[in-house]
LOSETI-442114 format. One record per atom (N, C-alpha, C, O): y, x, z. Coordinates in steps of 0.001 Angstrom, whole numbers, padded with zeros to 6 digits, always signed. Layout:
! LOSETI-442114
YXZ/...
***
This chain:
! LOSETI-442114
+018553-032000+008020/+017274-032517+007583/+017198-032398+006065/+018117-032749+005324/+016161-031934+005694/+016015-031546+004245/+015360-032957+003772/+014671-033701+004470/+015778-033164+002280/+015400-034617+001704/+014126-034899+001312/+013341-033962+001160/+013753-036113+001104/+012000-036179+001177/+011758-035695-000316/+010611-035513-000726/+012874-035493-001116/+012488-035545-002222/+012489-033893-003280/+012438-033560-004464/+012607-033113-001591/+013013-031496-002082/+011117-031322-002766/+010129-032054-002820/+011422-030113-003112/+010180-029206-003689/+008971-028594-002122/+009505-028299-001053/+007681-028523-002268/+007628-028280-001214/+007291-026628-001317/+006693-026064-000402/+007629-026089-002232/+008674-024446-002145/+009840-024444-001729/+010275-023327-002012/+010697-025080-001173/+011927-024934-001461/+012180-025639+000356/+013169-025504+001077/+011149-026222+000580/+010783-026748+001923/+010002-025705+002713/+010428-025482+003846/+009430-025345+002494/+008478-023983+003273/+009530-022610+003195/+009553-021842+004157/+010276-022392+002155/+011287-021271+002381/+012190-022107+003175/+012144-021575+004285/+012640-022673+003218/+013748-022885+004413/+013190-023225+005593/+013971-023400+006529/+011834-023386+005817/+011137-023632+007321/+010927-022269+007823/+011017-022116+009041/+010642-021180+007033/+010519-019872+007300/+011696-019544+007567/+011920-019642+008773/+012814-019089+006786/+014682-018970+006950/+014745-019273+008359/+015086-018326+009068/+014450-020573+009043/+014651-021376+009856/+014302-020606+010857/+015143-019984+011505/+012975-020553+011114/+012034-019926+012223/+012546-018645+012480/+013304-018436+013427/+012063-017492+011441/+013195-016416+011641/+014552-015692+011919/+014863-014505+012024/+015295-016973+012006/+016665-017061+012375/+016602-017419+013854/+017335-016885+014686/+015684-018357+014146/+015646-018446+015619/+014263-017441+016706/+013796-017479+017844/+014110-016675+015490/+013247-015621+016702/+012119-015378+016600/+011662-014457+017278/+011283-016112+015724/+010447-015905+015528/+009408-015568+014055/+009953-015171+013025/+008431-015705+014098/+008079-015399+012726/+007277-016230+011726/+006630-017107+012299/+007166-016215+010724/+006258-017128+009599/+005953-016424+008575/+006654-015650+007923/+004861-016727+008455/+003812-016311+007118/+003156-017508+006224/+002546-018517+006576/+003513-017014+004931/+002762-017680+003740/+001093-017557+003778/+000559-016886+002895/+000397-018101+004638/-001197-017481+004271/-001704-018213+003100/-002867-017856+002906/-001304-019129+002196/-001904-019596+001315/-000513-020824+000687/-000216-021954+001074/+000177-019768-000625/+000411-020625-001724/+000193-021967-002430/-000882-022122-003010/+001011-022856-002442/+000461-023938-003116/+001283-024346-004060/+002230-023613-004347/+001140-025333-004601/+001959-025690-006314/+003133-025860-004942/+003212-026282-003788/+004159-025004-006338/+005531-025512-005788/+006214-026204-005616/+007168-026079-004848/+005847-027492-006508/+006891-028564-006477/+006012-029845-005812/+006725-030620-005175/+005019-030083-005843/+004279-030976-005088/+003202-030729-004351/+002504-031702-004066/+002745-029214-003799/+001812-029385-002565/+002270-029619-001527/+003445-029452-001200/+000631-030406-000304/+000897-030028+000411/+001244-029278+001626/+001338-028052+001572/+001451-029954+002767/+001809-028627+003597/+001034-028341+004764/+000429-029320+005201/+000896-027334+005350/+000208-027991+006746/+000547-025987+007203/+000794-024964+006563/+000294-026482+009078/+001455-025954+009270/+000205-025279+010584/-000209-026128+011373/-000319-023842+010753/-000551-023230+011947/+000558-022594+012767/+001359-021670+012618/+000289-023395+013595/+001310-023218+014752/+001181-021980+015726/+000202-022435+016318/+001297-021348+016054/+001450-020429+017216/+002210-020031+018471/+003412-020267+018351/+001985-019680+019242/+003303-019061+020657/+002677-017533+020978/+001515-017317+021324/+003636-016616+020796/+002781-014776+020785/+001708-014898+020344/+000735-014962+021096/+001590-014964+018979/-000089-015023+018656/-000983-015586+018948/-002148-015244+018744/-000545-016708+019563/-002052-018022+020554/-002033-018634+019476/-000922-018956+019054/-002913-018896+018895/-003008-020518+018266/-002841-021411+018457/-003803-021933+019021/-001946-022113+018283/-001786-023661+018684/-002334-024650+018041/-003514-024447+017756/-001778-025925+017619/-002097-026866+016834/-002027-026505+015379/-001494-025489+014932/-002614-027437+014698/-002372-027381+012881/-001566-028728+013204/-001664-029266+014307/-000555-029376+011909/-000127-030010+011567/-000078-030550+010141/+000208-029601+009412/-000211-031505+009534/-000308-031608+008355/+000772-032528+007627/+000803-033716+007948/+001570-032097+006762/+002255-033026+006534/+001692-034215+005031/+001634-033868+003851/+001364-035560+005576/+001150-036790+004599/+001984-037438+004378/+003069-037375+004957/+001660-038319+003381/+002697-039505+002884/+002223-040899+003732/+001049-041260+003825/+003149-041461+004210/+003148-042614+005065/+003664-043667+004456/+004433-043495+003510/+003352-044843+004863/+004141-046286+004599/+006005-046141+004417/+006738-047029+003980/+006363-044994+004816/+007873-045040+004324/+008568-043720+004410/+009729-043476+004738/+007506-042844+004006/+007940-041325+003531/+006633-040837+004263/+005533-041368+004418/+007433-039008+004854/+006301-038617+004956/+006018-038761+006542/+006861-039579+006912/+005279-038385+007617/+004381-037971+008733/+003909-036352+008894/+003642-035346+008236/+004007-036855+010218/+003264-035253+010558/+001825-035786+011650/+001827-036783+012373/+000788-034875+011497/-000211-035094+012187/-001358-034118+012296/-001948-033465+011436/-001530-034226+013875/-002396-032968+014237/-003914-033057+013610/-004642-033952+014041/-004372-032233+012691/-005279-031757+011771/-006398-030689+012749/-006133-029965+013708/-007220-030853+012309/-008456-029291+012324/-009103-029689+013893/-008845-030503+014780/-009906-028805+013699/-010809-028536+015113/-010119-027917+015933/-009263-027094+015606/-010601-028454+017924/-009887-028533+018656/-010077-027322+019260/-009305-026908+020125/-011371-026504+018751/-011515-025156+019170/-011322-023530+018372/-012086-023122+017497/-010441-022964+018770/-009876-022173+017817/-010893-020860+016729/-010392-020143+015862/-012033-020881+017047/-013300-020042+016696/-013100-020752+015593/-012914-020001+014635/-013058-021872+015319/-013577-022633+014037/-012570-022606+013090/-012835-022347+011916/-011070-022924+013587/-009857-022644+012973/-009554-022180+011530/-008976-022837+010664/-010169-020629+011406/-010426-019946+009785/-011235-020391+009103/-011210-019957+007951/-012201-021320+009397/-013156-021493+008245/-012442-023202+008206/-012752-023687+007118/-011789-023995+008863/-011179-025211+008514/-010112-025358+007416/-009859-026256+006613/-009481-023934+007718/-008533-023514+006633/-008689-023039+005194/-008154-023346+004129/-009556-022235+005543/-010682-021917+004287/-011068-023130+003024/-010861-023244+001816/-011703-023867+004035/-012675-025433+003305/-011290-026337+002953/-011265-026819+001821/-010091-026613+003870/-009119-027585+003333/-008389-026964+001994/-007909-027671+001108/-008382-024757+001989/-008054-024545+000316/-008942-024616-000395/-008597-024931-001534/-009908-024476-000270/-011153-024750-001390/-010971-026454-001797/-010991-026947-002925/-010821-027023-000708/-010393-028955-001384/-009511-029147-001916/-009693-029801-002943/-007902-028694-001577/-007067-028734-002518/-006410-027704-002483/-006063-027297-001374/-005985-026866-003828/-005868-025630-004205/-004145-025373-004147/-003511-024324-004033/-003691-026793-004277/-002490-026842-004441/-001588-027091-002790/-000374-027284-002712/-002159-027049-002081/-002049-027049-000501/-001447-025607-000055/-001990-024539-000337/-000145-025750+000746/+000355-024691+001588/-000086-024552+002420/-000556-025552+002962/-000235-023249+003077/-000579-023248+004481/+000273-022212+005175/+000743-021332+004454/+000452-022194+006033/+002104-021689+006704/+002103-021564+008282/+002377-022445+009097/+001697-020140+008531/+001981-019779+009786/+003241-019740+010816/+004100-018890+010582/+003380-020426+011716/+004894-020337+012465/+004629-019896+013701/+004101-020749+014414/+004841-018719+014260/+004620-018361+015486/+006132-018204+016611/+006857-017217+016731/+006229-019407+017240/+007234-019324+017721/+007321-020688+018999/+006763-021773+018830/+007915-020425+019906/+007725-021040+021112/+007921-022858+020877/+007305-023808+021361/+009053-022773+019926/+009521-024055+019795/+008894-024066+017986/+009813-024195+017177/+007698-023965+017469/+008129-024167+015873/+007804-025456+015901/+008470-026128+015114/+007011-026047+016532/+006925-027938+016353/+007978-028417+016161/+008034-029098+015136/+009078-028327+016876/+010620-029153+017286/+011320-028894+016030/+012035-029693+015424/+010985-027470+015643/+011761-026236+014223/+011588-027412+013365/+012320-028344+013030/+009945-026939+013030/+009301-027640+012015/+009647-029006+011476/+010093-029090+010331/+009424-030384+012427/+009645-031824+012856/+010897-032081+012301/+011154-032939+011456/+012060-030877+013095/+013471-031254+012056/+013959-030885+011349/+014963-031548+011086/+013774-029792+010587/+013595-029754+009534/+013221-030267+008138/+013866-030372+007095/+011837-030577+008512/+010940-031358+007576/+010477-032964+007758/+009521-033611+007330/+011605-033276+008586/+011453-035066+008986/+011616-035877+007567/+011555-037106+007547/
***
């Protein structure tokens, strides 16, 4: 488990490392400040879209929580409008059967 207090560059390269080591793949679709954006996470299985995830700050670190519209047509322009709100926001493709479980422990 990586510490709450890593970079969240330094957290998104080792969630990628991660994913790709176990099979599957990840993409950077949108850069954010390196040392304090945040993150949020399109999920995939063979190219399906799955859930978004977003990672916030909670009452005693951080959370994860399912983000965006529930229908995938809308998906690119949710992503779009959340970088236009904050510029400093990652966004991070994981296409892989298990990347929730990846993701979750990793970035707990």
């Amino acid at each position: 488990m990586m510490d709450a207090r890593a970079t969240a560059g330094l957290l998104v390269s080792a969630l990628i490392r991660r994913i790709e080591a176990e099979g599957g793949s990840a993409m950077i679709l949108a850069k954010g400040d390196a040392t304090a954006g945040a993150i949020l996470l399109a999920l995939a299985e063979r190219g399906v879209d799955g859930p978004l995830l977003e990672r916030s700050l909670a009452g005693n670190g951080y959370a994860w929580r399912e983000t965006g519209p529930s229908d995938p047509s809308e998906r690119s322009a949710y992503l779009a409008g959340r970088r236009r709100s904050d510029p400093d926001l990652w966004i991070v493709e994981l296409d892989h059967a298990y990347a929730r479980r990846i993701a979750l422990d990793l970035l707990a």
